[in-house]
C-alpha positions as CSV (number, residue, x, y, z in Angstrom):
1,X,4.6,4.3,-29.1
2,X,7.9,4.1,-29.0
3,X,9.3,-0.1,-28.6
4,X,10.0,-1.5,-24.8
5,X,13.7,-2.3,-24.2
6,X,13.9,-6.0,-25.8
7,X,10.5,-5.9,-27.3
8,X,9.1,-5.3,-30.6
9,X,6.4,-2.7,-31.5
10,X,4.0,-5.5,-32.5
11,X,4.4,-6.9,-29.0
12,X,2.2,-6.4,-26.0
13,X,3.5,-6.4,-22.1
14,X,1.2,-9.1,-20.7
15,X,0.3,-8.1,-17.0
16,X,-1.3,-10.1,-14.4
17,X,-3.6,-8.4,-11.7
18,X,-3.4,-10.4,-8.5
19,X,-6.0,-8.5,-6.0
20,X,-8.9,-10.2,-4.1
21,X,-11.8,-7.4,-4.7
22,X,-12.9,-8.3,-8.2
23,X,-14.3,-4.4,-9.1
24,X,-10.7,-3.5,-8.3
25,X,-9.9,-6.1,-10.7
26,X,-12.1,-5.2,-13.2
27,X,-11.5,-1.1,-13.3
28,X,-7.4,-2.0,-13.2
29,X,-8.4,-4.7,-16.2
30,X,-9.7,-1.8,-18.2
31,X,-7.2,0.5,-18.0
32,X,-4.8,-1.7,-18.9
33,X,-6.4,-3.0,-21.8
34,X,-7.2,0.2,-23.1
35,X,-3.6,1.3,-23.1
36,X,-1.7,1.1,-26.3
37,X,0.8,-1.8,-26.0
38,X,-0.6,-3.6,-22.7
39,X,-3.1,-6.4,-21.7
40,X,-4.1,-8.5,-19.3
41,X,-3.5,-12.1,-19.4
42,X,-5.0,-13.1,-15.9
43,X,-6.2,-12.5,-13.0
44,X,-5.8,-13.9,-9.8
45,X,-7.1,-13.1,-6.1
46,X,-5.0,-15.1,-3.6
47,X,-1.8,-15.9,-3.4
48,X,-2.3,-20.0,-4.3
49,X,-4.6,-18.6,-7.5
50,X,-1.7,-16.0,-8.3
51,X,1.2,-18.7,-7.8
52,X,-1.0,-20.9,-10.2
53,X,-1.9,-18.6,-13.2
54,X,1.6,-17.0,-13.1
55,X,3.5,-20.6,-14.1
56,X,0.3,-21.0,-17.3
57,X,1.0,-17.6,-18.5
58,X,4.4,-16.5,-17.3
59,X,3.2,-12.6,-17.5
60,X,5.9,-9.6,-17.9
61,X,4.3,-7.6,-14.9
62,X,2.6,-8.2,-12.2
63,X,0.0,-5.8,-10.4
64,X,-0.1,-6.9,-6.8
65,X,-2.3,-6.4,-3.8
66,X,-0.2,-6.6,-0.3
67,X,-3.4,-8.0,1.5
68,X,-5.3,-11.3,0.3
69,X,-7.0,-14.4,2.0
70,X,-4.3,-16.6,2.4
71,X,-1.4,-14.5,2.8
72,X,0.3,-11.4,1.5
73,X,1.3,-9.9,-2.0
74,X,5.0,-10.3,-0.9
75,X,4.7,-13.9,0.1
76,X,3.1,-14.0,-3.8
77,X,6.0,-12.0,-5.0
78,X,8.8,-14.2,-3.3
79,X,7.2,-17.2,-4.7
80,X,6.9,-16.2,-8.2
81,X,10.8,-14.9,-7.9
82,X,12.1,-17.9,-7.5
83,X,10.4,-19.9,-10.0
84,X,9.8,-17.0,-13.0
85,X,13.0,-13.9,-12.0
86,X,12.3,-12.1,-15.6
87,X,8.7,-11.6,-14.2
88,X,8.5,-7.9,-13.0
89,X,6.7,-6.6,-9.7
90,X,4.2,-3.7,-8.7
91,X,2.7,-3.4,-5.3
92,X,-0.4,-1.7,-5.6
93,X,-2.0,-1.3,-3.1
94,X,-4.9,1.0,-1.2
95,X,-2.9,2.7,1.5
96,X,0.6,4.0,1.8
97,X,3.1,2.4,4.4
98,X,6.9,2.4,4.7
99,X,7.1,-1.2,6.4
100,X,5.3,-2.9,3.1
101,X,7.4,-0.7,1.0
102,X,10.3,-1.9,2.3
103,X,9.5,-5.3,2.1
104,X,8.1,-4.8,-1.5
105,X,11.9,-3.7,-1.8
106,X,13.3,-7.0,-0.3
107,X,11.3,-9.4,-2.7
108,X,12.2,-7.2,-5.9
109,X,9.1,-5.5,-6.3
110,X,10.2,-2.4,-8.9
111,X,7.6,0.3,-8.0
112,X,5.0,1.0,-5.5
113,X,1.5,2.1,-6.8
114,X,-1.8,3.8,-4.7
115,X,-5.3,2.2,-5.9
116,X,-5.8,5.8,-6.1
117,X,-3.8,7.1,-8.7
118,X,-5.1,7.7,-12.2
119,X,-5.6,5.3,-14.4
120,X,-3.1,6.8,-16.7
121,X,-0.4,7.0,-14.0
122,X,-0.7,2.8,-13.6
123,X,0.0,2.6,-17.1
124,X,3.0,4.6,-17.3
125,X,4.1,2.5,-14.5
126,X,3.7,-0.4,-16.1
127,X,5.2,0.7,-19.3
128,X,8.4,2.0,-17.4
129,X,8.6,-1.3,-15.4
130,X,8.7,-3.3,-18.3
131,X,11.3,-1.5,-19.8
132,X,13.5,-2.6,-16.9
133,X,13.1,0.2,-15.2
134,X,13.2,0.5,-11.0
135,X,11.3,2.9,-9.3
136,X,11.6,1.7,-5.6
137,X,14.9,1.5,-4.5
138,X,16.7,1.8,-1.0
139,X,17.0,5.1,-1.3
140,X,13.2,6.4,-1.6
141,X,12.8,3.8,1.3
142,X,14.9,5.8,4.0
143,X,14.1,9.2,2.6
144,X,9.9,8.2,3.0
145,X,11.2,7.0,6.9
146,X,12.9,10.4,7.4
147,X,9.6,12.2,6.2
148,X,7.4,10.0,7.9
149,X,8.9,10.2,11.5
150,X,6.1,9.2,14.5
151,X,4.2,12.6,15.3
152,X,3.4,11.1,19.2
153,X,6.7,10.5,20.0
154,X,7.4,13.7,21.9
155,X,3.4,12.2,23.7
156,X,3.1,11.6,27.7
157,X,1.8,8.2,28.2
158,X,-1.2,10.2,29.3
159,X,-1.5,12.0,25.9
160,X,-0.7,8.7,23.9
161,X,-3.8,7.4,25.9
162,X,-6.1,10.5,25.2
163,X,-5.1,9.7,21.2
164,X,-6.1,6.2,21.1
165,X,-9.2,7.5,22.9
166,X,-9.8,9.7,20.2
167,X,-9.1,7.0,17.7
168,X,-12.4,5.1,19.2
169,X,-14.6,7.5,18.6
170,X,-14.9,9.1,22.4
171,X,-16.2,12.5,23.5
172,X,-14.2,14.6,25.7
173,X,-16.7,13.5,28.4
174,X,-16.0,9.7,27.7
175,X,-13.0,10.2,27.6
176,X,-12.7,11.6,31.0
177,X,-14.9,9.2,32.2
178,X,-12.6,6.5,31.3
179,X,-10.0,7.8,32.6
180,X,-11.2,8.7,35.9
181,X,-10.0,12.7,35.3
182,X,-11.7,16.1,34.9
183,X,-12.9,17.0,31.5
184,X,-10.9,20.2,31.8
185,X,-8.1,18.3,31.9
186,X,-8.8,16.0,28.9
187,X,-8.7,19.4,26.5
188,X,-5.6,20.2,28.0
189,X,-4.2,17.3,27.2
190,X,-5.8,17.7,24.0
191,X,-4.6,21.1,23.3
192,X,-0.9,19.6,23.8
193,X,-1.0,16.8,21.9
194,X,-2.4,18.7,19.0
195,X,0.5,21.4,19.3
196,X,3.7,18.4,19.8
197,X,1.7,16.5,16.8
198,X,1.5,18.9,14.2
199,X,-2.1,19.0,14.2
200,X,-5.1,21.5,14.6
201,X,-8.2,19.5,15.1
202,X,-8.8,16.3,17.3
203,X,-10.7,14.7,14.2
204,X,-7.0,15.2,12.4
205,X,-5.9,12.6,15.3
206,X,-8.9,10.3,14.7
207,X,-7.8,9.9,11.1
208,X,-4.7,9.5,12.0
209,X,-5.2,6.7,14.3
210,X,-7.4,5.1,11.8
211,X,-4.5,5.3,9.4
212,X,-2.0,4.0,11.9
213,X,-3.9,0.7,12.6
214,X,-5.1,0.4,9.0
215,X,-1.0,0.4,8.6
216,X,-0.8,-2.5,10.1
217,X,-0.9,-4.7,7.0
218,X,1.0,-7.6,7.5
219,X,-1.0,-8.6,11.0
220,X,-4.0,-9.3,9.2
221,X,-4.4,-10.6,5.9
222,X,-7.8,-10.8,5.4
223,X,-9.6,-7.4,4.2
């Protein structure tokens, strides 16, 4: 492998994994340490156990979850900034949002990672981030927000209640029921909302609610 910007070939890039589900732990712990020129020095799953372990070991990278018990990754992140700058950032994290990204962005967090990329993909990551390289910048942030504009924005506030309907798991019937209309006219609100959403299937709208709440990272912490 070719040597990391000011480090040696002999050296390794210690990372820290700071995430509160310890399989997560464990399966990013073992692709790390499998990887030529990487290892893991510690592990951490709140913010107060990440704070602690990253003054003992002072790690070159840092793998962090946005959600844990007693706060957030970025609250993690702008603690560890201010005591240990040279210390590099990755939010990895399960689901992908343009809010947290941002504010990855704000506490110097260099790249942005899904739980569900290959193993080998978190490794290159690492590697690059090491090396001083930045793969989250300003730029991505507002090109993601232009691609990721609000599909029920164009939505009646009859349709946007139809969708959150949909989003709790109601039949056309229920739906109806609940809002004291015909079932004829719940599909044709359907049939809309579908067409000014980009969608073809109301179950497409169920997962996207799901997604839209799950978004909401930084109003509950806990998992």
């Amino acid at each position: 492998m070719d040597s990391l910007e000011g480090q040696t070939a002999d050296e390794q890039i210690s990372v820290m994994i700071v995430d509160d589900h310890e399989v997560v732990r464990r399966g990013i712990a073992e692709v790390i340490d499998r990887s030529e020129g990487m290892g893991i020095v510690a592990e951490a799953g709140s913010v107060a156990e990440g704070i602690r372990r990253a003054e003992l070991v002072h790690p070159q990278v840092m793998l962090v979850d946005l959600q844990l018990p007693d706060g957030t990754g970025i609250d993690l992140m702008r603690a560890v900034r201010r005591t240990q700058p040279n210390t590099r950032a990755i939010v990895l994290t399960s689901f992908d949002d343009d809010s947290a990204l941002a504010a990855a962005l704000e506490v110097g967090a260099a790249a942005f990672v899904l739980k569900s990329v290959r193993g080998a993909e978190i490794a290159d990551v690492v590697r690059a981030v090491a090396a001083g390289r930045v793969l989250l910048d300003e730029r991505t942030v507002t090109r993601r927000r232009k691609e990721h504009d609000d599909p029920t924005e164009d939505l009646t506030p009859s349709e946007l209640r139809v969708v959150d309907l949909i989003g709790e798991g109601l039949s056309n019937r229920e739906i109806a029921e609940r809002l004291s209309i015909a079932e004829k006219t719940v599909k044709n609100h359907i049939t809309s909302l579908l067409a000014k959403m980009g969608l073809q299937r109301r179950t497409q709208v169920a997962a996207w609610v799901a997604a839209r709440r799950h978004h909401a990272w930084a109003q509950d912490t806990k998992h």
